[in-house]
Backbone as a printed PyTorch tensor [residue, N CA C, xyz], in Angstrom:
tensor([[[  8.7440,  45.1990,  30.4180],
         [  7.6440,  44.2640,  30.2270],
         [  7.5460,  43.3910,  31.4880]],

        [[  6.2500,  43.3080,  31.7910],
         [  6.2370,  42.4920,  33.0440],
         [  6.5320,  41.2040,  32.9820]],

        [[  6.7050,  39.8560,  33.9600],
         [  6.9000,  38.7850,  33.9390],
         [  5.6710,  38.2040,  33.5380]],

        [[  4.8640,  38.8180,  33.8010],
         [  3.1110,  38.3400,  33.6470],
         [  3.0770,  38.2890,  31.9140]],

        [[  3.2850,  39.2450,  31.1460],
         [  3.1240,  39.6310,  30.2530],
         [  4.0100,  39.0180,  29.1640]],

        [[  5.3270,  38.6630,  29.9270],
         [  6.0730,  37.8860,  29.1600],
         [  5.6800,  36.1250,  29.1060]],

        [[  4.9160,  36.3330,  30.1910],
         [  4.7720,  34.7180,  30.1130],
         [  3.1590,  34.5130,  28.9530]],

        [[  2.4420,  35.6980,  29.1980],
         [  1.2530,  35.3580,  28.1120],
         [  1.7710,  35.7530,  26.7750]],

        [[  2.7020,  36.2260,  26.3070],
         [  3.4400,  36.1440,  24.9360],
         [  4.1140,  34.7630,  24.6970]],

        [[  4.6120,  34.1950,  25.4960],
         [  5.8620,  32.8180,  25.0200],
         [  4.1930,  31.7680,  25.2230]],

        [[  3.3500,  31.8680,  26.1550],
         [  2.1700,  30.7860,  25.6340],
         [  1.4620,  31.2050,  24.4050]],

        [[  1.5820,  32.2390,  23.5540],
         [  1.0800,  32.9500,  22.4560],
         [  1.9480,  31.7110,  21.5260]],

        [[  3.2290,  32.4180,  21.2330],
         [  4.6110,  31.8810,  20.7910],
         [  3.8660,  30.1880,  20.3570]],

        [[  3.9770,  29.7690,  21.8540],
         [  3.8050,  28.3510,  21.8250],
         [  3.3530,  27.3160,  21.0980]],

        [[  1.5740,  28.1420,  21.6350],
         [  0.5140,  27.9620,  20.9120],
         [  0.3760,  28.2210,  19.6120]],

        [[  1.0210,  29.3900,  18.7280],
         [  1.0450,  29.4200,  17.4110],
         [  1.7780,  28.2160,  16.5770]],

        [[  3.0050,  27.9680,  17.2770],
         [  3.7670,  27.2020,  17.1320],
         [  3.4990,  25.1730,  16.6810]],

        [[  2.8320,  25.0470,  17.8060],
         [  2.3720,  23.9030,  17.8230],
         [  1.0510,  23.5240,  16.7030]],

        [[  0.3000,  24.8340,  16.6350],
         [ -0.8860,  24.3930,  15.7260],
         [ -0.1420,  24.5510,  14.2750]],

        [[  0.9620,  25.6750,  14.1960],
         [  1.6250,  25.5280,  12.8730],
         [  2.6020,  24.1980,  12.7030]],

        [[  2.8460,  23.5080,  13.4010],
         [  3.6700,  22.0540,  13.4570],
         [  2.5490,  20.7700,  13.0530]],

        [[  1.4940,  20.9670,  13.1360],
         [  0.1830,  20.0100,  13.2790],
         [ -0.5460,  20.4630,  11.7190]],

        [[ -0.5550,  21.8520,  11.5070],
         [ -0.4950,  21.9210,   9.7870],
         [  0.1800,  21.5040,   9.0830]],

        [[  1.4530,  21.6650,   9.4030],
         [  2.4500,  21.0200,   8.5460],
         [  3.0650,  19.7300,   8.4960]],

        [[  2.7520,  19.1840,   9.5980],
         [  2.4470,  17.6950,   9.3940],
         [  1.3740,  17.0870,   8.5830]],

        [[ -0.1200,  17.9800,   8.5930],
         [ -0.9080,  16.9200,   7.6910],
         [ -0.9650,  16.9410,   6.4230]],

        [[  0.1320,  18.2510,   6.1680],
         [ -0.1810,  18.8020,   4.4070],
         [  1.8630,  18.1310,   4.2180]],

        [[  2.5650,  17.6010,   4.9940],
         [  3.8040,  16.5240,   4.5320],
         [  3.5280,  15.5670,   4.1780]],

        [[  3.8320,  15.2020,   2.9360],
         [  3.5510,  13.5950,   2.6620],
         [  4.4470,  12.3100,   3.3260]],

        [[  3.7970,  11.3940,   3.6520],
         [  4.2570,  10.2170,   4.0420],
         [  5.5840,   9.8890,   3.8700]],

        [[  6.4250,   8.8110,   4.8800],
         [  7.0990,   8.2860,   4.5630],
         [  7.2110,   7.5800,   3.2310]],

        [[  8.5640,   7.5170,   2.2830],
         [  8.5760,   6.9380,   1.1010],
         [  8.0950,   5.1300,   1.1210]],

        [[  8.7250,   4.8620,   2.5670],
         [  8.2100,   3.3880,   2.4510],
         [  6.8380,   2.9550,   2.8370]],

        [[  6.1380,   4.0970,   3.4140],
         [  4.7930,   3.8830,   3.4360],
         [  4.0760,   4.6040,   1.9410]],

        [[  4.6150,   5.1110,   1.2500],
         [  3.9990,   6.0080,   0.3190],
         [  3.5710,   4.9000,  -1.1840]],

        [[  2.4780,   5.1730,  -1.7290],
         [  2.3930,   3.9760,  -2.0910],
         [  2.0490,   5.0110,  -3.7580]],

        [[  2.6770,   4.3020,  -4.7570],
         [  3.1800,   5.1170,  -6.0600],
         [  1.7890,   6.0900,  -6.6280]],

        [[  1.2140,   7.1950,  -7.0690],
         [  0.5840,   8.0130,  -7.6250],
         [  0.1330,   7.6190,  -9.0680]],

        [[  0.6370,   6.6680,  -9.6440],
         [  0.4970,   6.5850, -11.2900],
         [ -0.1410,   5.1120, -10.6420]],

        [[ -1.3500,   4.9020, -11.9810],
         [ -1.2810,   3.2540, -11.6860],
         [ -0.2830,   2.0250, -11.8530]],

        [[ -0.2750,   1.1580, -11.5210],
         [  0.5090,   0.4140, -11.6240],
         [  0.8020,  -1.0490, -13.0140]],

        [[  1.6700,  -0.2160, -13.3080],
         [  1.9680,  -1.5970, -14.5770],
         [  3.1220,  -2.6760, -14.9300]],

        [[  2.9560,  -3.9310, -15.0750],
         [  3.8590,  -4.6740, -15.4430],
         [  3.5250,  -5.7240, -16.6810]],

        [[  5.2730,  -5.7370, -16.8910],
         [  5.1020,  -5.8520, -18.8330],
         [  4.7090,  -7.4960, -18.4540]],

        [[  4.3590,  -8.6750, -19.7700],
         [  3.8650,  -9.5340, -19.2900],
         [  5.1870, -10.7650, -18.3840]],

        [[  6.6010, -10.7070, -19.3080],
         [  7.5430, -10.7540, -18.4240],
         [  7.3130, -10.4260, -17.0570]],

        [[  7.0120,  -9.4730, -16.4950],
         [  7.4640,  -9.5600, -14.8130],
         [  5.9820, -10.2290, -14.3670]],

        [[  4.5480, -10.2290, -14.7740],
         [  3.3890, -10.7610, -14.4600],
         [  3.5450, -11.8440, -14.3680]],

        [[  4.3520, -13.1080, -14.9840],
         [  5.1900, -13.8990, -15.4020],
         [  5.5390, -14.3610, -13.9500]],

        [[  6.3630, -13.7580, -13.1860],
         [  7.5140, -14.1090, -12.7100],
         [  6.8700, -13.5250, -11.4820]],

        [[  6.1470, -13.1190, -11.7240],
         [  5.4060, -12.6740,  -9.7960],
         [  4.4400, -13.8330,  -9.7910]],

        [[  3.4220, -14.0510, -11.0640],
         [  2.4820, -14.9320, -10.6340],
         [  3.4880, -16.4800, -10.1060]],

        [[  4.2030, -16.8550, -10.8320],
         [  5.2550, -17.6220, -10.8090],
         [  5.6630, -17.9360,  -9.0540]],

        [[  6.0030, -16.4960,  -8.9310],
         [  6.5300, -16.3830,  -7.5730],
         [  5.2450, -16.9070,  -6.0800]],

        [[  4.4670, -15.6940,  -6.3710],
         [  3.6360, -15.8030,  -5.3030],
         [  2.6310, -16.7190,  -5.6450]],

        [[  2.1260, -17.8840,  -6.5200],
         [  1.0260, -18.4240,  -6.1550],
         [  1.6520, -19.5500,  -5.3990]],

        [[  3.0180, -19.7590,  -5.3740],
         [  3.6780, -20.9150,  -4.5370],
         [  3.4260, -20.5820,  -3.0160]],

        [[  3.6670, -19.0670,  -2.7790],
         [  3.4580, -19.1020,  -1.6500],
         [  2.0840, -19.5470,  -0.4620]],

        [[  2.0760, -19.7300,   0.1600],
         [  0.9810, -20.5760,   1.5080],
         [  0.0400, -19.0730,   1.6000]],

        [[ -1.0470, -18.7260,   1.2030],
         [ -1.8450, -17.8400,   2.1300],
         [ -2.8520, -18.5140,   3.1170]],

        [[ -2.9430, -17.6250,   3.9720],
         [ -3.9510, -18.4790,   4.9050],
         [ -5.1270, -17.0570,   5.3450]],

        [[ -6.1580, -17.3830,   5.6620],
         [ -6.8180, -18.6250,   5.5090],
         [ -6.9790, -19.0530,   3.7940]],

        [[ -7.7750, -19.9890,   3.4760],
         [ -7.9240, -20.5220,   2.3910],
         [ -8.4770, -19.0290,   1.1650]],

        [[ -7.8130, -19.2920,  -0.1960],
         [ -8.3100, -18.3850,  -1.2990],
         [ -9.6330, -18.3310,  -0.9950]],

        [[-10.2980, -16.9890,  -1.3660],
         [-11.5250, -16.7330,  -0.9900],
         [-11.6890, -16.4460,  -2.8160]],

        [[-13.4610, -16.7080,  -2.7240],
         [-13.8800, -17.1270,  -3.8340],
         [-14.4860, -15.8220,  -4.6640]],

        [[-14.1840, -14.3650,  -3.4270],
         [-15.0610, -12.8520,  -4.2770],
         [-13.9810, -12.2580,  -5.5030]],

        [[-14.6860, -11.5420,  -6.2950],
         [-14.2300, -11.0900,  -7.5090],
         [-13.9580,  -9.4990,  -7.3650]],

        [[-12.9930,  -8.7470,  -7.5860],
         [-12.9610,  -7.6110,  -6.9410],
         [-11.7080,  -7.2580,  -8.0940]],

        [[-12.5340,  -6.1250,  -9.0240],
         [-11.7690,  -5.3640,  -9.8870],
         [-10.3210,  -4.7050,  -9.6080]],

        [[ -9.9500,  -4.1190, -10.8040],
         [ -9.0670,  -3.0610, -10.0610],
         [ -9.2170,  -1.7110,  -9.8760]],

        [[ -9.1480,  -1.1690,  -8.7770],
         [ -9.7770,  -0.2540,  -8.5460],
         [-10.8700,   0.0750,  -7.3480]],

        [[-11.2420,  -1.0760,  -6.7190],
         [-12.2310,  -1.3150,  -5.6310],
         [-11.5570,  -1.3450,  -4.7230]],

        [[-12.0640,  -1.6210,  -3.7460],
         [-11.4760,  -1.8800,  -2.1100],
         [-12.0390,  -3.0520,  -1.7980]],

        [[-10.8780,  -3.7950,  -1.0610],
         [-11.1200,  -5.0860,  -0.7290],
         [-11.8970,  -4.8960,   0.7700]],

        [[-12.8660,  -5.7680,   1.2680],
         [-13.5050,  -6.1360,   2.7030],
         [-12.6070,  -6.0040,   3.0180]],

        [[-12.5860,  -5.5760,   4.0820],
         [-11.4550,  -5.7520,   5.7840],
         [-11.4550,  -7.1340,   5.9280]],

        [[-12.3020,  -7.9090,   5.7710],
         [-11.7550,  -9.3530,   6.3820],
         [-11.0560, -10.2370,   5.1360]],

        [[-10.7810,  -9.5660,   4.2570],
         [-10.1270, -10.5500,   3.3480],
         [ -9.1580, -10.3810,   3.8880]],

        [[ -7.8520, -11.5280,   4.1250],
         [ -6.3160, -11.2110,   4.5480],
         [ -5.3810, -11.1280,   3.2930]],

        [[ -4.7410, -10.2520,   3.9410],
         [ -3.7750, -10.3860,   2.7090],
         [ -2.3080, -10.1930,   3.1410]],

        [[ -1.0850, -10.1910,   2.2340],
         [  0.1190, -10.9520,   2.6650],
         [  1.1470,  -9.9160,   1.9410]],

        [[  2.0450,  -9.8470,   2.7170],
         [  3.3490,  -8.5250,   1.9050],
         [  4.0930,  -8.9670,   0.4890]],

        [[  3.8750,  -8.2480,  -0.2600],
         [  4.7070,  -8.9270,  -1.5550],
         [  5.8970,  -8.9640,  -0.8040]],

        [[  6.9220, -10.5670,  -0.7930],
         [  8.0270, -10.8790,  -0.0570],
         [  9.2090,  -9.7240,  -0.9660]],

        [[ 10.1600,  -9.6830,  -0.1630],
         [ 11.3490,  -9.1980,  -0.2990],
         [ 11.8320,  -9.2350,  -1.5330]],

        [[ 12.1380, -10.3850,  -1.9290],
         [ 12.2380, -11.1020,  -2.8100],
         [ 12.0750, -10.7670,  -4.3590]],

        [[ 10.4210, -10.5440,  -4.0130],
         [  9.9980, -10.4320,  -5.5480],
         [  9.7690,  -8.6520,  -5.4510]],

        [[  9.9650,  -8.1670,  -4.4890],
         [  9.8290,  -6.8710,  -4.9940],
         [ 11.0690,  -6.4270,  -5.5370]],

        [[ 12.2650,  -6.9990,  -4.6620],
         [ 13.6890,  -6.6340,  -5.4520],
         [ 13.7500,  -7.0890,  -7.0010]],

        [[ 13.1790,  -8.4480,  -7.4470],
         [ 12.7270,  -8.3290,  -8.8520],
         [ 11.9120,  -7.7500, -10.0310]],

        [[ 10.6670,  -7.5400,  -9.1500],
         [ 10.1810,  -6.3760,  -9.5300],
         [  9.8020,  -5.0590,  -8.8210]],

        [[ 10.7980,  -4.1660,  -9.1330],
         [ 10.5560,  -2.7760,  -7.8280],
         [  9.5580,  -1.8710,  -7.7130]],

        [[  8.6420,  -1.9580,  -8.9040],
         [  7.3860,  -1.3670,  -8.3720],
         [  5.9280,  -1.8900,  -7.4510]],

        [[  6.2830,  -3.1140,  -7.3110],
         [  5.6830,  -4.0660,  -6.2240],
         [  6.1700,  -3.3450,  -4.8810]],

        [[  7.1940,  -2.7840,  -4.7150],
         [  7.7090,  -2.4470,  -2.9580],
         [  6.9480,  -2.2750,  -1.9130]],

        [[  5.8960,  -1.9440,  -1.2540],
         [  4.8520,  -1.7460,  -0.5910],
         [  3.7760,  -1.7500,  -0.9020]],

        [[  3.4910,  -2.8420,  -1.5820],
         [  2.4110,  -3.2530,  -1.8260],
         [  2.2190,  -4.7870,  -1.4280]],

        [[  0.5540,  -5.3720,  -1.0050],
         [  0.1540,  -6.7330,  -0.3640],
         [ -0.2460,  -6.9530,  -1.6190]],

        [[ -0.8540,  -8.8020,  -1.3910],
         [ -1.7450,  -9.1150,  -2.3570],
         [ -2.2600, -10.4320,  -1.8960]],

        [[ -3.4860, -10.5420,  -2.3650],
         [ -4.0600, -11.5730,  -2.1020],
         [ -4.3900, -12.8950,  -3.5480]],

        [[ -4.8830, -14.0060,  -3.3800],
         [ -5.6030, -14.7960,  -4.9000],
         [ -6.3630, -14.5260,  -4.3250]],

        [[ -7.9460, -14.9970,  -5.5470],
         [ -8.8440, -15.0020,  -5.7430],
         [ -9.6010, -15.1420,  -6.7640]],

        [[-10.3560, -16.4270,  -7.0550],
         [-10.5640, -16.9630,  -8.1530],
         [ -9.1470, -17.0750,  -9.2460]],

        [[ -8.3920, -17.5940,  -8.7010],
         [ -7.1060, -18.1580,  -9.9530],
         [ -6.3100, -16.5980, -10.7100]],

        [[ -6.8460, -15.6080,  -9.8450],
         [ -6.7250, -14.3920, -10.1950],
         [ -5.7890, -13.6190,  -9.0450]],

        [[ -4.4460, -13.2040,  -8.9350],
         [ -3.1550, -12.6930,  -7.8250],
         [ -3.6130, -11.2670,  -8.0710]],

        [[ -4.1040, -10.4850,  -7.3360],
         [ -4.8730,  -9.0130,  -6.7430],
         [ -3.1770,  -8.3830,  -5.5680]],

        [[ -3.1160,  -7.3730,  -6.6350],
         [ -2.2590,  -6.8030,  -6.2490],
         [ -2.6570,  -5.7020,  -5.2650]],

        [[ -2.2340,  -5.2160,  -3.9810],
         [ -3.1880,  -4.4580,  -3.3700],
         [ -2.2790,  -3.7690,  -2.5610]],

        [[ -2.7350,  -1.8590,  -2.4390],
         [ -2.7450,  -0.9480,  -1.6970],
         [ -2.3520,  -1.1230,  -0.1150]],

        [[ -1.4070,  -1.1780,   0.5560],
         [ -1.7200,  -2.0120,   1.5650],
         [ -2.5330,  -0.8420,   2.3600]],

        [[ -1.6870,   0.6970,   2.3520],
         [ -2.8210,   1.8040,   2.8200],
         [ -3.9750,   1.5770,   3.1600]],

        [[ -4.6400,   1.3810,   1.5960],
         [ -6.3460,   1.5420,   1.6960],
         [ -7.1970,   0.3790,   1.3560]],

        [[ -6.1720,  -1.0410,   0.6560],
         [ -6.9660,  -2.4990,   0.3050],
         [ -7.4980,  -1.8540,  -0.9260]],

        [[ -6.8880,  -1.0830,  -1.9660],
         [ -7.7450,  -0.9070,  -3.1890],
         [ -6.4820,  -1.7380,  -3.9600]],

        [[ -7.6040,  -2.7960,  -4.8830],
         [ -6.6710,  -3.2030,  -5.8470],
         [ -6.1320,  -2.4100,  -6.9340]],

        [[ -4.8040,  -2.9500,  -6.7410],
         [ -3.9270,  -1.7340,  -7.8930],
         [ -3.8350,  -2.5670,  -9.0370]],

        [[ -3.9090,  -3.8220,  -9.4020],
         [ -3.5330,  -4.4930, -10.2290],
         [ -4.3270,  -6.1400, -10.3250]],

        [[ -4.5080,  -6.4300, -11.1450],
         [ -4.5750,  -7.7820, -11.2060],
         [ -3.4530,  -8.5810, -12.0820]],

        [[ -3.5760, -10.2370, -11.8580],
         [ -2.8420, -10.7830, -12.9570],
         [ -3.5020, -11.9830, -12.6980]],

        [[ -4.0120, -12.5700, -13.9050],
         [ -4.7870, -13.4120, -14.4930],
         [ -3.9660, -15.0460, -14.5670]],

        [[ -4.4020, -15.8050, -13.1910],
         [ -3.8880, -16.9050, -13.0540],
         [ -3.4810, -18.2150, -14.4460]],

        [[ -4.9780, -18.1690, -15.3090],
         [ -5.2210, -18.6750, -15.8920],
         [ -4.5050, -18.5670, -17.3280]],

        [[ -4.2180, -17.4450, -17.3090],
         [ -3.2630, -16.6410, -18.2760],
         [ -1.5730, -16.5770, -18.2990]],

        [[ -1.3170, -17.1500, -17.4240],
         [  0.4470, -17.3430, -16.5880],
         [  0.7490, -18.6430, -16.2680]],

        [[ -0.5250, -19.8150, -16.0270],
         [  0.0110, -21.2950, -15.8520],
         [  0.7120, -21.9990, -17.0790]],

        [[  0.3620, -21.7000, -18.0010],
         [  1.1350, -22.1940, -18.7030],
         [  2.5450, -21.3770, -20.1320]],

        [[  2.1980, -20.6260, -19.7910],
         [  3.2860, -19.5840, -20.2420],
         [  4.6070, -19.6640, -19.9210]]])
């Protein structure tokens, strides 16, 4: 086999190679800590409790914004939103990679992926509980 011939086989090789590495990267799923859970998300009223508890103490900035946004929607890009802390995800572990923002007295649990709310919990419903 010529040198010529061997070299347009190993760029064959190559080339198969690389486009089969680039398939199989987009059909691998994500890292687990970027992977954000498949089932919706639920918590009993105990842990709703103890997150609202948790995070409405915390500082968001800029100021609570006043839009209403189900679960299930996607939040604007310009709403900010903030990492459920360390903290409360080790208390509650299906929070782990997930943000959230308030809004209207209402803690919007959120996708950080895609900004779709996964959850709500009802401010008004936890202040005095």
């Amino acid at each position: 086999m010529s040198s010529h011939s061997r070299l347009v086989q190993a760029a064959v090789i190559l080339a198969a190679s690389i486009i089969g590495a680039a398939a199989q990267d987009r059909a691998a799923p994500m890292s687990s800590e970027a992977q954000q859970p498949a089932a919706p998300l639920h918590l009993s009223s105990e842990q709703e409790k103890a997150v609202w508890q948790r995070l409405n103490n915390y500082p968001i900035d800029p100021p609570r914004s006043q839009l209403a946004v189900p679960v299930g929607e996607v939040l604007p890009k310009d709403v900010p939103l903030a990492a459920i802390p360390d903290e409360v995800a080790a208390e509650v572990s299906s929070l782990k990679g997930y943000d959230y923002t308030i809004m209207h007295d209402r803690l919007l649990i959120v996708n950080r992926l895609d900004k779709t709310v996964a959850y709500v919990i009802d401010g008004t419903l936890r202040r005095n509980n």
